[in-house]
N, C-alpha and C positions, 0 to 999 in steps of 0.2 A: 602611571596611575597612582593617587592617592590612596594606599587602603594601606588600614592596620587592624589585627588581631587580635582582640582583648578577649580572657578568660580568665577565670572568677579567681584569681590566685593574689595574694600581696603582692604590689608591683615591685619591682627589683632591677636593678641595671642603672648604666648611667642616663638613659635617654628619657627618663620618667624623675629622675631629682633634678632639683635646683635647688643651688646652695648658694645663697648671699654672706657675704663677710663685711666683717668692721663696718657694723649698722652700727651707728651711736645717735641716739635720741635720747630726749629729757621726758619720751612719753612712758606711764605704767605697760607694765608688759601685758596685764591684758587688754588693755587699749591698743597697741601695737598688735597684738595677736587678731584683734578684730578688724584691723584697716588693710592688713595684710592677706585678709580670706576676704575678705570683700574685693580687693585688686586682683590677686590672681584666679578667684574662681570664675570672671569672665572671660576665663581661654578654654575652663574646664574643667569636669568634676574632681576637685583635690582630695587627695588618701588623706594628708597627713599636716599641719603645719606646725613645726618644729621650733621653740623658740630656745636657746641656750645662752645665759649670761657669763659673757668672758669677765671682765671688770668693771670698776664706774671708778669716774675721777672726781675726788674729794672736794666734795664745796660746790662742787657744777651743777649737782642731779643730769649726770652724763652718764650711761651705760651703753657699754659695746656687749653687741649680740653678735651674734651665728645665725642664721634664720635656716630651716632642711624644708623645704616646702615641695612634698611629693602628689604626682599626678597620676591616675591609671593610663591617662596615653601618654608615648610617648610626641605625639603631633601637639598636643598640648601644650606640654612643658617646653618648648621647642619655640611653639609662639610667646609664651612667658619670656623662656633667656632673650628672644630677640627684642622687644618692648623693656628688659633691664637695659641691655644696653644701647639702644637706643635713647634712654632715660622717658618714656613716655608715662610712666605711671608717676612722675613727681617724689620717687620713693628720695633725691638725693634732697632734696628739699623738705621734706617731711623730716627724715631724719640729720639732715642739720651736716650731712658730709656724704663721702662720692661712697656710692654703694659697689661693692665689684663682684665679680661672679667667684665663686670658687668649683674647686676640684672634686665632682662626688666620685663617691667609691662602687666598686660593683660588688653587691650580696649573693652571697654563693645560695644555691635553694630555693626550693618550691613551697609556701606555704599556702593554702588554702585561704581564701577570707573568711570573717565570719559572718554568721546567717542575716546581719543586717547590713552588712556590709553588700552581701549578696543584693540583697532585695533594692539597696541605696543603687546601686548600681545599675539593676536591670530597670528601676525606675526614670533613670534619669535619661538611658538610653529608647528606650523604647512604652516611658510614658506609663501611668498608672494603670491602667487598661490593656496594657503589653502584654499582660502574663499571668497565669494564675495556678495555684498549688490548691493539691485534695491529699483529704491523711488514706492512704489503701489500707495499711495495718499499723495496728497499734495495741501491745499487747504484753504484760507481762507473763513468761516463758519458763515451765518450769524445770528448776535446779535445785541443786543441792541446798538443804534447808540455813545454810547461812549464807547464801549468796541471793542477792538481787537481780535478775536478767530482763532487759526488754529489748524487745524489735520492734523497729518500724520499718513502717514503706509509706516515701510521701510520689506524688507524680508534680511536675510542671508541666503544664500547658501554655502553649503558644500560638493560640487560635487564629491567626491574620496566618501564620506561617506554615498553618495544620504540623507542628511539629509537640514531638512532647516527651520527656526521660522521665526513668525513675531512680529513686536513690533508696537503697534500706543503711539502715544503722543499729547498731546491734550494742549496745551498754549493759555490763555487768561488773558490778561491787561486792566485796562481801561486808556483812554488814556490821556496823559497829553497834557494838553493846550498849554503849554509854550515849547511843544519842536516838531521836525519835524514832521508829521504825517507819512511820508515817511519811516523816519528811525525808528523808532515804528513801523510800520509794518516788514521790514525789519528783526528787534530784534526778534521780535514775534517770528514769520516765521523759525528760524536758531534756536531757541530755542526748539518750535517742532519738529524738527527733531532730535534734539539733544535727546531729550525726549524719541522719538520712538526706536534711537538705543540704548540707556541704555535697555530697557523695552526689545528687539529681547536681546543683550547680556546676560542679567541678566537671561535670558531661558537656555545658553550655560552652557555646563561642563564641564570640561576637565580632562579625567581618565588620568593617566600620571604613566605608568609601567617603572620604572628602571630609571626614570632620561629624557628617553627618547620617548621610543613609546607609543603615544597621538591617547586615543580611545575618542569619541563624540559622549554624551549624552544631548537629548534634556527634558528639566523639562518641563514636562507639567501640572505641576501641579500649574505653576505661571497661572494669566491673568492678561492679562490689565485693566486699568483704566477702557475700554468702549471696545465695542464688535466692528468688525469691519467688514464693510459689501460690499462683492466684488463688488456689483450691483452699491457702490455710482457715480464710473464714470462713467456708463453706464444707460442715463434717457431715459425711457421709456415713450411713450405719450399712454395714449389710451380713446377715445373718450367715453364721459359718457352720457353726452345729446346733444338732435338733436334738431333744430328747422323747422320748418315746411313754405313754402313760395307758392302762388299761382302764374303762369307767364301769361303772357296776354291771351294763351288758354285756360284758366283754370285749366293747371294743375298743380299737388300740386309735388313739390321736396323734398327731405331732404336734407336738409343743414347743416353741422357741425358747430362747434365752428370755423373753421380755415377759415370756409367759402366756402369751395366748396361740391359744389352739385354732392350728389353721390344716384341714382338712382337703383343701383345695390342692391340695401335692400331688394326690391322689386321682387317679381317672380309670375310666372304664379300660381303655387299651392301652397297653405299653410302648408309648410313643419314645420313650426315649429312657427304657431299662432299668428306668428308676423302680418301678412298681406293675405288679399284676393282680389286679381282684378278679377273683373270681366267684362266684356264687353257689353253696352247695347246703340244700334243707334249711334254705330261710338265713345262713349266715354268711361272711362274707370270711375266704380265708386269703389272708395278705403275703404276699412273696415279692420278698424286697429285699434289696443292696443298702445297706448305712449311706444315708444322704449325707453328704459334708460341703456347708455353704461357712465360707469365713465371712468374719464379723472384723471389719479393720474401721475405725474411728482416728480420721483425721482432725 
């Protein structure tokens, strides 16, 4: 069975390069760079095309190239080498002598793509309408007074697939004297986000049977930097201690922290040992334990 596994990383290895050698043509290198993404992007969506000038010979307008012309799949580039040598794309014609394949190298490493890279990619596999992101948090955090901190939390959605990750990204700077505080923030801020969708991408998979039909698998086996916790936009007050005030009849109120006097603590029976009123010649005498309700503000 046909199937290969694509994940949002820069492609690497040799089954994703092709490397053409001793290309000699009298065409401009960005004319050559444009005839060259238009041939090989009908096997598939290309990372990268690489043009390098070895030398030109004097009086010709003859230049030898190097061409690195990298693909995310490896089934791609694979139809490429076989249509080189085959010679089906006219490249030996075009450029005026025999094209020949050369020898790529394999890059050690994992690198991430970036965030448009990301989206180039999920677009092209599974279509404008494939997938869609929402910001959950977004929010500068605070630190030490010369440091800049922000978090985000972005989600992708993959609604045909009911599947969906999240990524947080966490960006902190300290800040420089000599430049805007404004636009240092700003940096920060576009940086974290950028952070959080690598971290949601880098979760995605993409099973790819035949070339074409894209099944979506979520790694859960990655985590983020830091744990992310739905409750942070949503703070919660809740009163921890009461203070106690007598008014000119002598009676005594609770008073919260915010200041208003809530009387409702109090009941006729001691349901639950907080308080006993009782009544004796018109007044009421109070016997009670210190209430202690904590105030935590997320």
């Amino acid at each position: 069975m046909d199937v290969e596994i694509l994940e949002f990383n820069v492609p690497g290895g040799t089954n994703t390069l092709l490397v053409l050698k001793d290309v000699e043509t009298q065409l401009h290198k960005d004319e050559l760079y444009t005839i060259l993404y238009e041939k090989f992007s009908q096997f598939g969506l290309l990372f990268q095309v690489s043009l390098h000038q070895l030398d030109s010979v004097a009086g010709s307008g003859i230049t030898n190239y190097i061409i690195y012309i990298r693909y995310y799949s490896g089934r791609s580039c694979s139809q490429a080498r076989s249509a080189v040598q085959r010679q089906k794309l006219g490249l030996h014609k075009m450029c005026g002598g025999y094209v020949r394949l050369g020898q790529p190298r394999t890059r050690d490493g994992v690198v991430p793509l970036l965030r448009f890279r990301c989206e180039e990619l999920a677009n092209y596999y599974l279509g404008f309408n494939g997938w869609s992101s929402k910001l959950l948090y977004h929010r500068q955090e605070d630190s030490d007074p010369l440091t800049i901190k922000y978090v985000t939390v972005v989600l992708l959605e993959f609604r045909k697939q009911e599947l969906s990750c999240e990524g947080a990204g966490l960006i902190q700077e300290t800040i420089d004297l000599e430049q805007e505080l404004l636009y240092q923030r700003v940096n920060v801020a576009k940086r974290s986000i950028g952070e959080a969708f690598l971290a949601a991408w880098g979760k995605v998979m993409f099973v790819v049977l035949h070339g074409s039909k894209v099944h979506i698998e979520i790694n859960t086996a990655k985590r983020d930097a830091f744990m992310y916790n739905p409750l942070w936009d949503q703070p919660q007050i809740q009163v921890k201690e009461a203070d106690y005030m007598v008014d000119g009849d002598g009676e005594e109120e609770i008073v919260d922290e915010v200041g208003e006097a809530d009387t409702s603590l109090f009941s006729d029976e001691d349901t639950d040992g907080r308080c006993n009123i009782q009544e004796t010649d018109g007044r009421c005498l109070i016997q009670e334990r210190p209430i202690e309700i904590e105030i935590e503000t997320n």
